[in-house]
KOLLOGU-792865 format. One record per residue: residue in one letter; x, y, z of N, C-alpha, C, O in turn. Coordinates in pm, whole numbers, padded with zeros to 5 digits, always signed. Layout:
N
AXYZXYZXYZXYZ...
This chain:
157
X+00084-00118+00000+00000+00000+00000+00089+00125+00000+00192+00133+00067X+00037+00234-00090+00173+00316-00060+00096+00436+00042-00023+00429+00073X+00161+00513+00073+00168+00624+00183+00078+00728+00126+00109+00795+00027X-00070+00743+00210-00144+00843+00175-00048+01013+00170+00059+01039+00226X-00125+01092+00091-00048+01242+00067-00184+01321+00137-00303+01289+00131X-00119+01438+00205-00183+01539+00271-00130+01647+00211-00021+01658+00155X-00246+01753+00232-00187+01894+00186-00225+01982+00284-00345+02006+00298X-00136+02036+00359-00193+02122+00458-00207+02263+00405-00107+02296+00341X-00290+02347+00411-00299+02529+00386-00375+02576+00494-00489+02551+00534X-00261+02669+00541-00255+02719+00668-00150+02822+00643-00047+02813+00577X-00207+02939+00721-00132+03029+00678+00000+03041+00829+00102+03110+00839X-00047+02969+00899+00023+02961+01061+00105+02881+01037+00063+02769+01008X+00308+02909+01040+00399+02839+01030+00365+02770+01133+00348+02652+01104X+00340+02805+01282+00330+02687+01381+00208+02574+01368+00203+02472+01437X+00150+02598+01306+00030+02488+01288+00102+02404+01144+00135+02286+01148X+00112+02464+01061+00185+02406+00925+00276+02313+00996+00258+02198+00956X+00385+02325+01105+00502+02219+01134+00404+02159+01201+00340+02086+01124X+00357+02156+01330+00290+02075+01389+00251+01945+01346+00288+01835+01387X+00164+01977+01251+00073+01897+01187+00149+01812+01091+00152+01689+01085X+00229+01931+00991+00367+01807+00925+00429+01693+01038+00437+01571+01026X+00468+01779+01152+00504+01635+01199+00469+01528+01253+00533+01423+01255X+00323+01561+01320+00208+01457+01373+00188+01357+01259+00234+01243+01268X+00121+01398+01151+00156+01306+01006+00240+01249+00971+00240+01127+00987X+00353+01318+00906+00469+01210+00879+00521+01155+00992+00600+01064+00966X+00503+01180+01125+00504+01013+01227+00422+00967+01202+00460+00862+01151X+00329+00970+01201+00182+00854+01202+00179+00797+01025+00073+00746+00988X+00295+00806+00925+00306+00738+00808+00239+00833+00688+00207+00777+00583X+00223+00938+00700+00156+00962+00587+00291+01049+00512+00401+01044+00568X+00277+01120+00393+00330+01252+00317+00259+01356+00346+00137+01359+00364X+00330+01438+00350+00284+01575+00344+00354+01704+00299+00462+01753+00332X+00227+01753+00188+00234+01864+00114+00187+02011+00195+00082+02009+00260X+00263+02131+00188+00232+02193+00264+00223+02379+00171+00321+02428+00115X+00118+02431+00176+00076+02564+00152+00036+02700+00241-00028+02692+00346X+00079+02816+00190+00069+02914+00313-00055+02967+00282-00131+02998+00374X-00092+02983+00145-00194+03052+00126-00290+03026-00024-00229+02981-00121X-00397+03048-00033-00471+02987-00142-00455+03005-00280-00528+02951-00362X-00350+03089-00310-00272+03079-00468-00184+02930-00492-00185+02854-00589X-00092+02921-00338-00013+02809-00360-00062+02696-00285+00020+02605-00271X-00201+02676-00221-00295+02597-00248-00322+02459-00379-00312+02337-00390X-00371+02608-00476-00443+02524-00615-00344+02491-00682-00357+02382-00738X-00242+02547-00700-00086+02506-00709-00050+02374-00718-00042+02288-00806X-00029+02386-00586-00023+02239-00532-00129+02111-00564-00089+02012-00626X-00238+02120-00528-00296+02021-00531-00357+01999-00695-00431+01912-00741X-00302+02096-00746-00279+02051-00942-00175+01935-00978-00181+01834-01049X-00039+02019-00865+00069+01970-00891+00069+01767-00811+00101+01665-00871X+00024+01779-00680+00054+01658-00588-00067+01578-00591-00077+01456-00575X-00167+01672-00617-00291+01525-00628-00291+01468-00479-00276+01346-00474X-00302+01521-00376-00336+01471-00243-00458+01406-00261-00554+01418-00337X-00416+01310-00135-00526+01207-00077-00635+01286+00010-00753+01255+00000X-00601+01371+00081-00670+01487+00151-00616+01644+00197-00503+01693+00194X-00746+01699+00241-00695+01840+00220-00691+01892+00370-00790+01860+00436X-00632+01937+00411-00633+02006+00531-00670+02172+00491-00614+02212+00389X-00745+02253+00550-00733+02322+00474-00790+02472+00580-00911+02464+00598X-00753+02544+00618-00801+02710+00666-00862+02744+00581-00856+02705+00464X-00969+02867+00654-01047+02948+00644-00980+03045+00541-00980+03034+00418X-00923+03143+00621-00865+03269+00634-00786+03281+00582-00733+03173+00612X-00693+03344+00495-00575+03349+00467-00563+03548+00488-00658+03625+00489X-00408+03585+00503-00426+03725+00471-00430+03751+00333-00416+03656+00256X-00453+03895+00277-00438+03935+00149-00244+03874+00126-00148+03862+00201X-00283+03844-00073-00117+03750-00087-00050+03909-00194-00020+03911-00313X-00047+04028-00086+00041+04140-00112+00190+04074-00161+00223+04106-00275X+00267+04001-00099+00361+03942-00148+00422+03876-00284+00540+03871-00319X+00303+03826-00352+00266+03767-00476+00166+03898-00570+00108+03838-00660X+00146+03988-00573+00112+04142-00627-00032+04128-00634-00091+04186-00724X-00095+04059-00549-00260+04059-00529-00310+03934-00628-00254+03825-00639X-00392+03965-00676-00438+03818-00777-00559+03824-00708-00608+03913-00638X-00620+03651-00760-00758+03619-00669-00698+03627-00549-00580+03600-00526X-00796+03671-00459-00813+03687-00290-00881+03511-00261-00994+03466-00245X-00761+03457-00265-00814+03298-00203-00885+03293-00089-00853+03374-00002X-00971+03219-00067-00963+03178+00076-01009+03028+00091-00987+02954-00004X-01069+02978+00201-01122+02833+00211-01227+02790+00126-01240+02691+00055X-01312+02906+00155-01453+02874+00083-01407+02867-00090-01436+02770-00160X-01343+02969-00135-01326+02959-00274-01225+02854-00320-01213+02854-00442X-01158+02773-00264-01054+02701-00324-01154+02557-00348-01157+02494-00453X-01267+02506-00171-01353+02438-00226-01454+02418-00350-01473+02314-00413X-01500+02512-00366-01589+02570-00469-01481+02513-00589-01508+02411-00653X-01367+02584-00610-01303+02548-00712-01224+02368-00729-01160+02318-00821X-01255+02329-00634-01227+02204-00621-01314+02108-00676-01281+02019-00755X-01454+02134-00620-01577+02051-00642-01612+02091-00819-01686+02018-00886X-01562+02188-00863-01598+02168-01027-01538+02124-01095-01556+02150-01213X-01427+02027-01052-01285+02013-01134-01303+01810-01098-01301+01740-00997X-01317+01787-01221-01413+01631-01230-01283+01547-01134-01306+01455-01055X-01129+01610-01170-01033+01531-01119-01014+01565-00954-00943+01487-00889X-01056+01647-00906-01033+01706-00769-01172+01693-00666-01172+01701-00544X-01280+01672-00749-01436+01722-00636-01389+01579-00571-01439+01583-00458X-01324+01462-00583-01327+01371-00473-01247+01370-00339-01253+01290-00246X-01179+01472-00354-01060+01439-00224-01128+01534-00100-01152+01654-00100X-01148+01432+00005-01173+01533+00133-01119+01619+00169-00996+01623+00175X-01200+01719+00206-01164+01795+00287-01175+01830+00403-01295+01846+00423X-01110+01855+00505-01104+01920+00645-01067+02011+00664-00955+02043+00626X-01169+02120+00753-01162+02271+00770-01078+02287+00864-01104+02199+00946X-01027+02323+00885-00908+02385+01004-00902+02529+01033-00829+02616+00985X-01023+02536+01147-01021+02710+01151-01051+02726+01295-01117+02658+01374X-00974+02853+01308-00966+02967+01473-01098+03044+01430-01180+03050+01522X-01132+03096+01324-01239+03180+01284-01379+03175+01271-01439+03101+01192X-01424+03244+01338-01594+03238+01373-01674+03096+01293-01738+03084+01189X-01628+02995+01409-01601+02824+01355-01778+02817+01330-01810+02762+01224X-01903+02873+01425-01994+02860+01400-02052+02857+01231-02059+02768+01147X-02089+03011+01232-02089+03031+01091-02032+02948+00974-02094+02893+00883X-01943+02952+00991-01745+02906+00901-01840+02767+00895-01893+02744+00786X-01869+02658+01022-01890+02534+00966-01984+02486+00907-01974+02387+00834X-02132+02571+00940-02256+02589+00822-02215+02557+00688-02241+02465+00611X-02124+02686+00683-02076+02694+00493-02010+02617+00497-02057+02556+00402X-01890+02527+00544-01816+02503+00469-01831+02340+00492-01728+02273+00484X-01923+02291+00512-02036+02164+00531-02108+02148+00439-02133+02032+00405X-02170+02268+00361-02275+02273+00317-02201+02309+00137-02251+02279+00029X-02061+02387+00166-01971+02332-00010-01911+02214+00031-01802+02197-00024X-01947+02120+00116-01890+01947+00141-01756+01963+00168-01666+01947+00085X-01742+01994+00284-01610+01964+00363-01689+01868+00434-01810+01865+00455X-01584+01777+00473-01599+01634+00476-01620+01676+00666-01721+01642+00728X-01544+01726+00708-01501+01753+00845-01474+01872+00892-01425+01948+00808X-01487+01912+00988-01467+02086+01049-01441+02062+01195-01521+02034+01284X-01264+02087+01200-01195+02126+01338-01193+02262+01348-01129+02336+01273X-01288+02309+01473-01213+02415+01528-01041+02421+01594-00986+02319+01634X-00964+02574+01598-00846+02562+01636-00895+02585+01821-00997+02638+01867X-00755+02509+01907-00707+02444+01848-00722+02311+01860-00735+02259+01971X-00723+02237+01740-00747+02068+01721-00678+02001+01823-00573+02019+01885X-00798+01891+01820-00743+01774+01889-00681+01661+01805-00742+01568+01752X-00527+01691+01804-00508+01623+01745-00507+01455+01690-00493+01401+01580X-00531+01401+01844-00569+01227+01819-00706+01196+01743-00726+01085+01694X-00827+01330+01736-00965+01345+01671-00926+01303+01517-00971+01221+01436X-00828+01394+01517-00784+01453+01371-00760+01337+01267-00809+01303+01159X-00615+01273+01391-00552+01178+01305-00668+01046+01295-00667+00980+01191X-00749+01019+01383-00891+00952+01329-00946+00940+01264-00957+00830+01210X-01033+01074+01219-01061+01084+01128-00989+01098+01017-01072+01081+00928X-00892+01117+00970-00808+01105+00860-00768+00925+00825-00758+00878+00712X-00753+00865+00927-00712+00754+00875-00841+00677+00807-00833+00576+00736X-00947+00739+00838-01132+00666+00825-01096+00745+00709-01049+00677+00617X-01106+00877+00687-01127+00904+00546-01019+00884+00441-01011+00935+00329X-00957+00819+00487-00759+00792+00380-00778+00627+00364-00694+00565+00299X-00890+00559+00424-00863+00397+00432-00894+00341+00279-00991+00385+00216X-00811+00249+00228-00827+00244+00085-00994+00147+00081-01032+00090+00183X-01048+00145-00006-01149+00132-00057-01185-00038-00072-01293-00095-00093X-01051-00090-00054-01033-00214-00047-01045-00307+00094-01037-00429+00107X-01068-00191+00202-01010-00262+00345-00939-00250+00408-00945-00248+00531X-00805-00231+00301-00668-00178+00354-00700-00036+00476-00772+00063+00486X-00610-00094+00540-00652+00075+00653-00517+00130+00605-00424+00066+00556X-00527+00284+00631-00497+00383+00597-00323+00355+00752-00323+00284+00852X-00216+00441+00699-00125+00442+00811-00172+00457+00955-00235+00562+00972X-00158+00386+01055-00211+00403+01173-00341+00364+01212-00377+00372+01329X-00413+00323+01125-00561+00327+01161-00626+00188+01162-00539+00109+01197X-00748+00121+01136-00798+00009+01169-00859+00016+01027-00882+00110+00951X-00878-00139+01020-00889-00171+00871-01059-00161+00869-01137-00165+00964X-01085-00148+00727-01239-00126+00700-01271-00214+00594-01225-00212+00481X-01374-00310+00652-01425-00352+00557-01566-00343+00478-01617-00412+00391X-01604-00232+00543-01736-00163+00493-01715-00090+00336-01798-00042+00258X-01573-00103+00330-01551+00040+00216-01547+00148+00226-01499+00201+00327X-01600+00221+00113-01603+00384+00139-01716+00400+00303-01827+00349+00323X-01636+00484+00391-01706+00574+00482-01756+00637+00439-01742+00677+00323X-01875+00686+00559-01982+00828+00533-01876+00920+00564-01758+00888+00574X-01935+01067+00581-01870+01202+00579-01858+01180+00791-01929+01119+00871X-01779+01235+00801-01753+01203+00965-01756+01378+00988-01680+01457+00933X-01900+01425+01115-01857+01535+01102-01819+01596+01307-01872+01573+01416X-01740+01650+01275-01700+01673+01404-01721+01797+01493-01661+01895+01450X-01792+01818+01605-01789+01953+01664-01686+01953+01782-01635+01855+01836X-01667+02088+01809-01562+02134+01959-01640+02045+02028-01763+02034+02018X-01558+01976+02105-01581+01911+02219-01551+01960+02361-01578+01889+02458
């Protein structure tokens, strides 16, 4: 079985390492983005197994403006793209999580962590939604022989 791929976008270097390294211990790859230009970028380029993915990003002044990415629009642009509407997603947001998880449930994010995550929740649900289709369980996780899982959705606990 080879090693599921993650893409984290997060504009927080300390959440970006974190999470890189909770993952690649627990067996997976991981692809990592600061902000929603180098987002779609990426997941053109790596084809992740799943998305980790923030709300918020700041304006990308650095890169001379462009589209104003954010969470909601990278989904949107995900779900029309016949090769991309399948890969989960998980919301990863500090930001008015109420609201934030309405919408971003309702453009099919698979999952919605408020910050900050629990991370043993996390890596749970990721291994349920990364488990191959065959049974095979996902790095770390317990094997499934149901197949594809439902959408697993999670509130602050």
């Amino acid at each position: 079985m080879s090693r599921k791929k993650i893409l984290i976008v997060d504009d927080s270097a300390v959440i970006v390492k974190t999470l890189s390294m909770k993952l690649t211990a627990n067996g997976y790859d991981v692809v990592t983005a600061e902000d929603g230009a180098s987002a779609v970028s990426a997941i053109r380029r790596e084809n992740p197994d799943l998305l980790l993915l923030d709300i918020s990003f700041p304006p990308d002044v650095a890169h001379g403006g462009g589209v104003p990415w954010d969470g909601f629009l990278i989904m949107e642009w995900l779900r029309r793209l016949e090769e991309t509407k399948g890969i989960p997603v998980f919301i990863i947001t500090g930001t008015d999580t109420e609201k934030f998880k309405t919408r971003a449930l309702a453009l099919g994010a698979t999952n919605f962590f408020p910050k900050p995550v629990d991370s043993n929740q996390l890596l749970e649900a990721i291994h349920r939604a990364t488990a191959d289709k065959t049974g095979q369980s996902a790095p770390g996780g317990k094997s499934s022989t149901s197949g594809a899982l439902p959408p697993l959705r999670m509130s602050k606990a």
